[in-house]
Every structure is written in C-alpha cells, then in structure tokens.
C-alpha positions in Angstrom: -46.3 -42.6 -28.4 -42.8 -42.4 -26.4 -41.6 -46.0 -25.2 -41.3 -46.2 -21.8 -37.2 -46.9 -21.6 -36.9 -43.5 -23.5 -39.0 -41.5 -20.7 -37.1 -43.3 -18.1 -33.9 -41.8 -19.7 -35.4 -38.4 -20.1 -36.7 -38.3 -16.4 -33.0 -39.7 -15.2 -31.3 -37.1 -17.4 -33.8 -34.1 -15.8 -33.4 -35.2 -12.3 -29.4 -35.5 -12.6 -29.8 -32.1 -13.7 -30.9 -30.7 -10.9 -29.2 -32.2 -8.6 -26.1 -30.6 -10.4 -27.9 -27.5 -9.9 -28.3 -28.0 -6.1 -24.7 -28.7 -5.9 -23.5 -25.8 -8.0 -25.7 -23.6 -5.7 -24.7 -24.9 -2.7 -20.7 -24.7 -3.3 -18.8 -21.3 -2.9 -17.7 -19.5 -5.2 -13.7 -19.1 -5.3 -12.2 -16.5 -3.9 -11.7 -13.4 -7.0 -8.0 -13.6 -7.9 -6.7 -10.0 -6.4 -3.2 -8.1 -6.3 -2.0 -7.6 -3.1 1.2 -4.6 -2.3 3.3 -4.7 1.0 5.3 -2.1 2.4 8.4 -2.6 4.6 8.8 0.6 6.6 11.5 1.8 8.7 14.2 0.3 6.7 17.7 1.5 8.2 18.5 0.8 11.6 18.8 -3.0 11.2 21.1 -4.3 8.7 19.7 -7.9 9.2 16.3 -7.5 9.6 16.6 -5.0 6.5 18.3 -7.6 4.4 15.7 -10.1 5.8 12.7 -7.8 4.4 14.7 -7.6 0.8 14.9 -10.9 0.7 11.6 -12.0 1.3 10.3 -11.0 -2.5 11.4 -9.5 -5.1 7.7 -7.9 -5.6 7.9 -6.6 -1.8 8.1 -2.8 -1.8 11.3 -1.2 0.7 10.5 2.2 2.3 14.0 3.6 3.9 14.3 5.7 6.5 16.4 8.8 5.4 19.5 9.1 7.9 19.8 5.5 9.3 22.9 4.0 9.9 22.6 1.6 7.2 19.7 3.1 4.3 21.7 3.9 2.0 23.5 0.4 2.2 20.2 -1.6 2.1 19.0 0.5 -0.4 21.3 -0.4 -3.1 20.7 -3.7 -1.9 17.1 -3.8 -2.7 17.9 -2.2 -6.1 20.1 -5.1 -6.7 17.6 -7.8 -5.7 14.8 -5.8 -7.7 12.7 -4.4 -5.1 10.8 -1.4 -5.6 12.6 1.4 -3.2 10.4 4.6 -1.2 11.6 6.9 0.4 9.9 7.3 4.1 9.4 10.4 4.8 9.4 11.6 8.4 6.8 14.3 9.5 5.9 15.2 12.8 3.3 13.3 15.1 0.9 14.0 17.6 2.4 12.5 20.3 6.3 13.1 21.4 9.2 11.7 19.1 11.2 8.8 20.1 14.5 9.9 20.6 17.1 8.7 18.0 14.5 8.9 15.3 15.5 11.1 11.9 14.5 14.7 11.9 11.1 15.3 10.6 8.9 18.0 8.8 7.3 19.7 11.5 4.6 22.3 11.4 7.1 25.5 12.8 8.9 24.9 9.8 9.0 27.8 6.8 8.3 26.3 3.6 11.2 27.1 1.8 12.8 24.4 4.6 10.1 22.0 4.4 10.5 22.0 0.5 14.4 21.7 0.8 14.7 18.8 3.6 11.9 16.9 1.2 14.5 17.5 -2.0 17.6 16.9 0.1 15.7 13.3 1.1 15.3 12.2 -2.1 18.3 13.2 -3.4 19.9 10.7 -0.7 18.1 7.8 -2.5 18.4 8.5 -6.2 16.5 4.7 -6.8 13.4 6.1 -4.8 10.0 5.5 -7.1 7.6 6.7 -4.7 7.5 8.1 -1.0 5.1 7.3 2.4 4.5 9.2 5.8 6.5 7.9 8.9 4.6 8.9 11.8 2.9 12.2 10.5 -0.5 11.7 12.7 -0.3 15.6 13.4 1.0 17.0 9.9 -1.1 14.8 7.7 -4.6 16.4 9.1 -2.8 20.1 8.3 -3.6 21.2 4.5 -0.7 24.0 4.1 2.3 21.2 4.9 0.3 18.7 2.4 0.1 21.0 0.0 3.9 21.8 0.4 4.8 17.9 0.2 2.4 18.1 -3.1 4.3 20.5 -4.5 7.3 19.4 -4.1 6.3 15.8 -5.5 5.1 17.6 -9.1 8.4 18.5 -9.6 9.4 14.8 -10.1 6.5 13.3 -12.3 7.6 9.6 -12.1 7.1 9.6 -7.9 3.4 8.4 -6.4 3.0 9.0 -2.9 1.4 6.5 -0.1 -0.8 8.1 2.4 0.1 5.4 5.4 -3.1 6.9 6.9 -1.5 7.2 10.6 -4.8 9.3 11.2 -8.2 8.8 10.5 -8.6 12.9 9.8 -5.2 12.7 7.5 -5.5 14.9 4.3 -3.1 13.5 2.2 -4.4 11.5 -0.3 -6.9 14.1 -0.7 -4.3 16.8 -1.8 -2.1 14.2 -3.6 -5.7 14.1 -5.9 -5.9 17.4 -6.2 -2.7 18.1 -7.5 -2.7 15.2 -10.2 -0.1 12.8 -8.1 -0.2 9.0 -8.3 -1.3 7.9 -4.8 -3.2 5.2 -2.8 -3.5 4.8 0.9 -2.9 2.0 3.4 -5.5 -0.8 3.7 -3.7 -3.0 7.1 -0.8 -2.3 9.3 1.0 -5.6 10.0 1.9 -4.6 13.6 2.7 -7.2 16.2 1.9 -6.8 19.6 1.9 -8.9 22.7 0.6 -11.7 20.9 2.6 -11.7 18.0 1.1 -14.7 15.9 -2.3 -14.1 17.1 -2.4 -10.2 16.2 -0.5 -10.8 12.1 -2.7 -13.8 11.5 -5.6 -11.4 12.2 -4.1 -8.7 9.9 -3.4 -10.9 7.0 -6.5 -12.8 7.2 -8.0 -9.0 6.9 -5.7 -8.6 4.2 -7.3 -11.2 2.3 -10.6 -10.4 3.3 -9.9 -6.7 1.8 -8.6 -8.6 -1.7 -11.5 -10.8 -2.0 -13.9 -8.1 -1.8 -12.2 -5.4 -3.5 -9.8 -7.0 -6.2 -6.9 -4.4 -4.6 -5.0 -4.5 -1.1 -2.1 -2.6 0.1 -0.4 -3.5 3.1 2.3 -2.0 5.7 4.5 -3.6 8.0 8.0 -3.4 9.5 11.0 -5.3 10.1 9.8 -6.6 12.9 11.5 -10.4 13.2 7.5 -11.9 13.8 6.1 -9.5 11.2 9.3 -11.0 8.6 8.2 -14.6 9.5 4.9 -14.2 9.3 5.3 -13.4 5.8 7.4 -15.9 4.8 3.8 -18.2 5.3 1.8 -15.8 4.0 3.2 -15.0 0.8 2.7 -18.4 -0.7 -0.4 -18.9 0.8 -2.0 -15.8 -0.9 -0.2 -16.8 -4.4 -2.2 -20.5 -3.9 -5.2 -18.8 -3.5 -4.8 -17.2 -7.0 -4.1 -13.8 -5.9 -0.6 -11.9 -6.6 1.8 -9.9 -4.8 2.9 -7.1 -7.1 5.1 -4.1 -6.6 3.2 -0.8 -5.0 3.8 1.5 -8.4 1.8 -1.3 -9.6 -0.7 -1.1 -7.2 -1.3 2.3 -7.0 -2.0 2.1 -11.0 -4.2 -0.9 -10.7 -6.2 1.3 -8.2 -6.8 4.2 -9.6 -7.7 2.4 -13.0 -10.4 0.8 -10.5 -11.7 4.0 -8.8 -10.7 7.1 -11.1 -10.1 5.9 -14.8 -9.6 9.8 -15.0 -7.0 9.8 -12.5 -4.8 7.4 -14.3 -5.1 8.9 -18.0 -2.1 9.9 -20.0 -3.9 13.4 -20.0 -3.8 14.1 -16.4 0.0 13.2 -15.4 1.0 15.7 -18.0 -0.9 18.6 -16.1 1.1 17.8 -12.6 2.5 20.9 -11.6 2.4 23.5 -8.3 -1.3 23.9 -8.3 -3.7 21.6 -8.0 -5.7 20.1 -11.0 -9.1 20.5 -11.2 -9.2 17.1 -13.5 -8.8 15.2 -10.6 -12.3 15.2 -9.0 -12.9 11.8 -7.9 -10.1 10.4 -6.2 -10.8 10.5 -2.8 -8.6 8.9 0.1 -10.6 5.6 1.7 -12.3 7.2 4.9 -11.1 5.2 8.2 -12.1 5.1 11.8 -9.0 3.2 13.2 -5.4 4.8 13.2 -2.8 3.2 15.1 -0.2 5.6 17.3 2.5 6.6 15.9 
C-alpha cells in the first residue's frame, strides 16, 4: 500500500505538470527565423542619398539606373563596400514618362534594338549580378518584349532577373521560368507618401508579416531620405527577431529551393539558352492584385 506523503508527491508532480502544459499552450510560438532581401532602386541621380543606401548594409542589394549623373560612380562604390549591384532596367510604362528619366525599352522598338540597348546597359556596369524593371507597367504584361529580355539574359548565365511586379497582369517572371533564368519577384514596395512614417512602418511590419509566414521576403524601396531612415530602425529590429538580411542572389536561390527544387538544380542552369526550357514547369510568378503607378 502507497504511504500517503508519496501520493501527495505524485499528485503535486501531476498537477505541476499540467499547469506547464497550460502555459506552454497558452504562450506564442516565436516568430520562424526568415531571410529577408531589399532593393534600393533608382540609384544615380543622388550622390548622397546613393551613398546613404550603400552604406546602410553591406547585405542591402543596389539597383542603378543606367545613364544617371552619378551610376557609374556609386556603383564602384557599392562594389567596394560589398553590396550586391543590379542593373535597373528601364522599360516603358503605362502612363507618360517623367521627363529627365533614362531612355527605356519601349514596345515600337525592333528587336535587334531592344536586344542591343539591354547589352549596351550591362556592359555599362560590368559588376551587375542581376537586373529589375523600372517602371515597365505596360511592357511587362507584353510576352514578345519579355521574351526578348529572356533572351538576352541566357546569354549571360550568372544574371537572375527581379520581376519588380509594377503590374498585377506583368509576365515576367513567368517567361524568366520558362526560359531556365534565376528570378523572384517583389513581395513590398517601401514607398512613402504623405505620411511618411505611418505608410513604411505599415510596409515593414508587412514585410515581417510576409517572413513569418513564408520563411522568404523580398523587398523594394528607394532612396527616398524617409525610406533610408526608416531602415536604419528596421534593419536591427528584424536581425533581433532572429531573421536575416541577405543579399538578393541569395534570395532568389533560397526561393526557388522553397518553391521549385527543379528550378534551382545544377541540371537546369546548364540548359539556359534562346528558347525556353520545358524543365521549368513550376515556377510561377506570385499572382497580385495591388500594383503601385509607375
């Protein structure tokens, strides 16, 4: 027969127990560690503000502007710091283009130009790993330009392109698949508007959101003076929440491991060439309702 000072124990052991288990079910998980990519577009016009986007992280990905005052400048810059450098690439919107903006691919274009200005571009900016759309809300929903871009990209096996999604009907990443080229597409614009702080806290809380949910975000903003010091609080304040900011080549292999182990296999980035690969069957661009203008 069990004395009664050992049944006490057992009963006090059971009970603490469950109130352990209570607890345990009651507390939130922590938030899944993630990898998080930024873009800095429109790198060019601002020498400061350029420099200021640079030197915000190493890991932070620069996207230059091709015939601005000072890209070539604040790309060797970048190189130097260690920054990851794009080239971004303009193509023609829906809506008029601001005057004093670089000259675009536009849909009157024959494809022997379109092909060229694309090679000329990155033969500006030897450095350039990967290349994004500036503007392109018009010539990202057309397949025969996208196609041109694609091929153009095969020709240089180490580039991945960014679909910077600048239309909710864009194309892009969808040809990118289909002809075997690294890619990803935008998750967040960082944008600020009227109310700055109010608008970017929105958008990197999002951005968080995104990377808790999904283990991958990528991210876009510009050298904007609120968008730069926004960042400046965000950036530690993701890293303390156990997530990290890692260049966008990075990313855009972290996701495709994630969603197409296919699309990431040694096997596949041989085949990249002029035509599209039939490997690539699963790759498909995130569908979006929301596009911000141009």
């Amino acid at each position: 027969m069990d004395h009664p000072r050992t049944r006490r124990r057992g009963l006090v052991a059971m009970i603490a127990w469950l109130l352990l288990a209570v607890i345990a079910s009651l507390t939130p998980p922590p938030s899944r560690a993630g990898e998080i990519a930024i873009i800095i577009d429109d790198i060019g016009y601002s020498q400061h503000w350029g420099e200021a986007a640079i030197h915000l992280d190493p890991d932070i990905s620069i996207s230059i502007l091709p015939d601005t005052p000072y890209g070539a400048e604040l790309a060797e810059e970048a190189n130097r710091n260690g920054n990851e450098i794009m080239l971004h690439l303009p193509m023609q919107a829906l809506t008029r283009t601001p005057p004093g903006e670089p000259d675009e691919l536009t849909l009157n274009m024959s494809e022997e130009a379109f092909k060229n200005r694309i090679r000329d571009e990155l033969a500006e900016y030897p450095a350039v790993v990967g290349v994004n759309n500036h503007m392109g809300s018009l010539l990202t929903q057309r397949q025969r330009p996208m196609d041109w871009l694609m091929d153009v990209l095969a020709e240089f096996p180490a580039l991945f392109f960014i679909d910077s999604r600048t239309h909710h009907k864009t194309v892009a990443a969808l040809t990118a698949a289909r002809y075997a080229i690294p890619h990803a597409s935008r998750d967040v614009f960082l944008d600020p508007d009227a109310d700055k702080n109010e608008t970017l806290n929105g958008q990197l809380a999002r951005l968080l959101q995104i990377v808790d949910q999904q283990g991958l975000a990528l991210a876009i903003g510009h050298p904007h003076p609120a968008t730069i010091r926004a960042l400046k609080r965000f950036i530690p304040r993701l890293r303390a929440a156990g997530h990290e900011l890692v260049p966008v080549s990075r990313y855009v292999t972290l996701k495709e491991e994630q969603t197409c182990p296919e699309c990431s296999s040694p096997l596949l980035r041989v085949v990249k060439n002029s035509k599209p690969s039939p490997l690539s069957t699963c790759c498909d661009a995130p569908k979006s309702k929301s596009s911000p203008p141009d």
